[in-house]
C-alpha positions as CSV (number, residue, x, y, z in Angstrom):
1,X,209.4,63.2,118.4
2,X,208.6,65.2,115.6
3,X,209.3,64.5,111.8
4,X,212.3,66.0,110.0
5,X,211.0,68.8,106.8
6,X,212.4,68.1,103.6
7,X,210.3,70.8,101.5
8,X,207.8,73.5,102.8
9,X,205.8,75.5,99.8
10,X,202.8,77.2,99.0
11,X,200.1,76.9,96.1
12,X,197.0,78.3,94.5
13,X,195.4,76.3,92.6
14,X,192.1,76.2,90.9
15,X,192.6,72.4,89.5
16,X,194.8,69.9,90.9
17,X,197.7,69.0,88.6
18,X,197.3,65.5,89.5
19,X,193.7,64.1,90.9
20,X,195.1,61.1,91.6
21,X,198.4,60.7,93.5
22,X,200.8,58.4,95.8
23,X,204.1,59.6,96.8
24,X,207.3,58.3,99.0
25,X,207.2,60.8,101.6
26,X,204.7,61.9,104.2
27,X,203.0,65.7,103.2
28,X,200.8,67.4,105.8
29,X,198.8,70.5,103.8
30,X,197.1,73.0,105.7
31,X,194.2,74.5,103.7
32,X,194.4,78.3,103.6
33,X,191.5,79.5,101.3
34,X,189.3,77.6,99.2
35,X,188.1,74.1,99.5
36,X,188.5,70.6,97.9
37,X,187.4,66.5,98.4
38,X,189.6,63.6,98.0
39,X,189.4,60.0,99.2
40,X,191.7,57.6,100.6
41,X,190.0,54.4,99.1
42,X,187.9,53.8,102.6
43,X,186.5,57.2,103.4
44,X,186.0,60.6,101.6
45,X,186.2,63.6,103.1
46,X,185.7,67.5,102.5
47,X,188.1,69.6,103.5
48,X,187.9,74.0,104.6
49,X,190.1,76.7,105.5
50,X,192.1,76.1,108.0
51,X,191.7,72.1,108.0
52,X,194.7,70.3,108.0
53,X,195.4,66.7,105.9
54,X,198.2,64.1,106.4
55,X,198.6,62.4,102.8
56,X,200.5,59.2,103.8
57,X,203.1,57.9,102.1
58,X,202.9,54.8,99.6
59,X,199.2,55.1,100.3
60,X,197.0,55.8,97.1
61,X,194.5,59.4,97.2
62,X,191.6,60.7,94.8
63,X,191.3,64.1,94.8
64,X,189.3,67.1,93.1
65,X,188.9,70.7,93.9
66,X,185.6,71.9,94.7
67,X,186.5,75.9,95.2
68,X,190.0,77.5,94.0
69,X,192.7,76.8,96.8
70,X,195.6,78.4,98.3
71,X,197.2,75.5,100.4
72,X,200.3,75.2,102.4
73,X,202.3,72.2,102.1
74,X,205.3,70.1,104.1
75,X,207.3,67.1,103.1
76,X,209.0,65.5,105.6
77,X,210.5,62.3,106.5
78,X,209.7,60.5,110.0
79,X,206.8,59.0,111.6
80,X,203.9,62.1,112.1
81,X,203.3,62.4,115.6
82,X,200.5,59.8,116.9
83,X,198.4,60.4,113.9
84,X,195.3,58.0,113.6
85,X,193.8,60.2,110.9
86,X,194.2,61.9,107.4
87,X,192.2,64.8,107.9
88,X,192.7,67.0,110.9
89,X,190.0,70.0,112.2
90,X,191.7,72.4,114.5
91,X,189.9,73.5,117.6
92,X,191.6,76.7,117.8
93,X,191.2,78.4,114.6
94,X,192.8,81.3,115.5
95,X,195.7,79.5,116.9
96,X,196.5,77.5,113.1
97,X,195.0,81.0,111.4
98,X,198.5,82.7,113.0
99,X,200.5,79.9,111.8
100,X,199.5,80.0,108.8
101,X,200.5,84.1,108.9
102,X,203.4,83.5,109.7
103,X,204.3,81.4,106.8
104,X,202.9,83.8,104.6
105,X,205.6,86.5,106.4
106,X,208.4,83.7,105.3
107,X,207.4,81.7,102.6
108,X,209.8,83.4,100.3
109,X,212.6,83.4,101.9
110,X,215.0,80.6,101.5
111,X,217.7,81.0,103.7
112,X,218.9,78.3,106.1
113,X,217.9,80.3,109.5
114,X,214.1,80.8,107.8
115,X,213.9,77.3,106.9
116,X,214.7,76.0,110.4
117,X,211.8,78.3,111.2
118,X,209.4,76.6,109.0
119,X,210.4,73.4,110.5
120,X,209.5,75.0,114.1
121,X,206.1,75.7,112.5
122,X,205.1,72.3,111.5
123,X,206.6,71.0,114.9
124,X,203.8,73.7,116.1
125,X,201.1,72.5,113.6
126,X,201.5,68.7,115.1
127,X,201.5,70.1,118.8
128,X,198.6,71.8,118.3
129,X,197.0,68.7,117.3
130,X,198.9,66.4,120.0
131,X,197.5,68.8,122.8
132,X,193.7,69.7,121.5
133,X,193.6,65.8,121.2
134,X,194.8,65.6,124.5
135,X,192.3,68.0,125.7
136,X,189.5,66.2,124.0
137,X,190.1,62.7,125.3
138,X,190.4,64.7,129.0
139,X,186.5,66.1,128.6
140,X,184.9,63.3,126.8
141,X,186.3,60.0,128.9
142,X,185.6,59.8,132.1
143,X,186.1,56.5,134.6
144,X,183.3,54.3,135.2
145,X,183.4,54.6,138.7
146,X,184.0,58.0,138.9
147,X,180.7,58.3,136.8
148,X,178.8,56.4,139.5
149,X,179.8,58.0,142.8
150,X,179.5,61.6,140.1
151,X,175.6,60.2,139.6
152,X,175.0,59.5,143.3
153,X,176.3,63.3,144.3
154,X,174.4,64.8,141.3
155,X,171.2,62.9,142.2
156,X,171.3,63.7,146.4
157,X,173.1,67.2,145.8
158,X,170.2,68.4,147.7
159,X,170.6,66.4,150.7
160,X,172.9,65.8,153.3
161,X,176.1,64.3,151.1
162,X,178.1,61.6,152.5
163,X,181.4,61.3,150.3
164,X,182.6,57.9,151.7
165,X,179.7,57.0,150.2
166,X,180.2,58.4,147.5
167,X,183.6,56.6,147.3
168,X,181.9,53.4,148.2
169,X,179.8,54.0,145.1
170,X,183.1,54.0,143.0
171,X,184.0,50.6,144.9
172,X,187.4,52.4,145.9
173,X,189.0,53.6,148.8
174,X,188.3,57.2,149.9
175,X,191.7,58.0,149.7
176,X,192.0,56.4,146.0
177,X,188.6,58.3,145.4
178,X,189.4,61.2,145.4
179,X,192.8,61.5,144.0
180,X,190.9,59.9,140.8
181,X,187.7,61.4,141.3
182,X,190.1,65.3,140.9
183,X,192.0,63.0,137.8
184,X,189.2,62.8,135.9
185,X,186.9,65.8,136.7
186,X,189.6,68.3,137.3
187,X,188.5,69.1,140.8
188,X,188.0,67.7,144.0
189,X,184.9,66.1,145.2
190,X,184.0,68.8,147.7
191,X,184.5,71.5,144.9
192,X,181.9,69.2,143.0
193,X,179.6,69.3,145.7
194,X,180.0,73.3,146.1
195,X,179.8,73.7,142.2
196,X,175.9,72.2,142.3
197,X,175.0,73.8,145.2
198,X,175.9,76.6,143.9
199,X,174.6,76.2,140.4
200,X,170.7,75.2,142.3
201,X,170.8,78.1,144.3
202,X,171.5,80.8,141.6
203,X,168.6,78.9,139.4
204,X,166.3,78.8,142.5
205,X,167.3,82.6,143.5
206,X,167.0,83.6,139.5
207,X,164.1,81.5,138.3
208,X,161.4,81.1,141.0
209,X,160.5,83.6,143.4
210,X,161.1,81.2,146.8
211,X,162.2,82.7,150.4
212,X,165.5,82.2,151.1
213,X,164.8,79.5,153.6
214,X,163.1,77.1,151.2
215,X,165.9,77.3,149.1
216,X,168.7,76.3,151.6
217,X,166.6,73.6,152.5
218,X,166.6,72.3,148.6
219,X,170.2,73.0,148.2
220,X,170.9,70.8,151.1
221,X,171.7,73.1,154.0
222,X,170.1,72.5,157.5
223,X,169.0,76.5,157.6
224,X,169.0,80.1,156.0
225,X,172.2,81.2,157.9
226,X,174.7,78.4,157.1
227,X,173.1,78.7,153.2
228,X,173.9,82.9,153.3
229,X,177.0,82.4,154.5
230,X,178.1,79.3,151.9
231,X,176.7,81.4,148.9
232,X,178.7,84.5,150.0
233,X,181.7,82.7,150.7
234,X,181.8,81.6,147.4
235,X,179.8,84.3,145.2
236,X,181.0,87.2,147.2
237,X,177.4,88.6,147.6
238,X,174.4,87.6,149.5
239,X,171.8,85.2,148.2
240,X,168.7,88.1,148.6
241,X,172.4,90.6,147.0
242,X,172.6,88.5,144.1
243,X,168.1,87.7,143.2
244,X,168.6,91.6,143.2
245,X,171.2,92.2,140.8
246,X,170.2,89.6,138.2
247,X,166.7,91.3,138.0
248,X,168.2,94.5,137.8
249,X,170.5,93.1,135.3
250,X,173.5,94.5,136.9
251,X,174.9,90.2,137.7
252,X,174.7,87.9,134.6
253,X,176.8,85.0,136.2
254,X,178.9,85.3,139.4
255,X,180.3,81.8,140.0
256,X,180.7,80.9,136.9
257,X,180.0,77.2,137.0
258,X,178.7,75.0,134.9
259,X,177.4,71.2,135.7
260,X,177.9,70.2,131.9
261,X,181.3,68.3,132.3
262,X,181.3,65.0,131.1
């Protein structure tokens, strides 16, 4: 799966030796201090700390440095992993920012055991950017009809919800429904339904100063009883427990929820 490292080295540099450039193999550089431009004939691009770029081989690249540099860079042989672009910005920053530590530890050091090393290292640099793609695609794409039946519970959250219609919204079985319904919004529909109710009722209880009863009867529950004992089930404190503790500023957040997914 991942490519094979011929050479691993690192460089300061102030200028670039060459500004313009093609070479035979593939060379992923992870940028360490300083900062420079360069183009690949369609597009150009800036690259920062801890940014990452795949110079392709055979392929023809501009570049010029913008602040002195200290970057870190890999020649290998072998296909790079599922890589649809030259430049790469890293999610975790601290995540790369430890790789790139550890390199520093063993740069030097050119025996056969510390060089297989290096090569786990820039198998962790592409996983890194395998699984934070991954994760991207997961929060950003959601099925269309999982995005209808996700509007109809967000728009009657305050009635009485029916999830077969819901599913019939989605123009799927119930069963089918929900198994893609927790595929794509990484819960099931029920704990959808609980996460808005939930997310009204600590707005309501935070934000306005309505009885208790009004606000069961906005959040959907038929009266104050079944709506205390929902909101402690799942906030382990009482509606009037938690209006209290927010304006005494002893509770910030106690669910924890957020409606903000897709």
């Amino acid at each position: 799966m991942f490519p094979h490292l011929t050479v691993y080295t690192r460089v300061d540099r102030i200028e670039f030796q060459k500004t313009e450039f093609c070479e035979n193999d593939h060379i992923l550089i992870i940028c360490e201090k300083g900062s420079f431009r360069f183009s690949n004939g369609d597009s150009e691009y800036v690259i920062n700390p801890m940014d990452a770029v795949l110079f392709r081989k055979n392929k023809r690249y501009i570049r010029k440095t913008i602040t002195p540099l200290r970057l870190h860079l890999f020649r290998f042989t072998g296909d790079p992993p599922d890589c649809q672009t030259d430049i790469i910005h890293f999610d975790n920053v601290d995540r790369i920012r430890s790789t790139v530590a550890f390199l520093n530890v063993i740069r030097t050091d050119v025996r056969a055991e510390t060089f297989s090393l290096k090569q786990q290292l820039l198998n962790d640099i592409f996983c890194q950017y395998l699984i934070e793609k991954r994760v991207r695609k997961m929060q950003n794409v959601i099925d269309e009809r999982i995005a209808k039946s996700v509007e109809y519970i967000k728009d009657n959250s305050g009635n009485a919800l029916s999830l077969a219609t819901a599913a019939e919204k989605s123009g799927l079985s119930y069963v089918q429904f929900s198994r893609l319904f927790k595929n794509n919004m990484h819960m099931t529909p029920f704990e959808y339904i609980t996460m808005l109710k939930i997310n009204k009722a600590e707005k309501l209880l935070t934000s306005t100063d309505m009885k208790i009863i009004d606000i069961a009867s906005l959040c959907g529950f038929e009266n104050e009883y079944y709506f205390s004992n929902f909101f402690k089930k799942h906030c382990h404190i009482s509606p009037l427990g938690f209006r209290k503790g927010v304006a005494s500023g002893n509770i910030h957040n106690t669910a924890g929820y957020t409606d903000d997914l897709y």
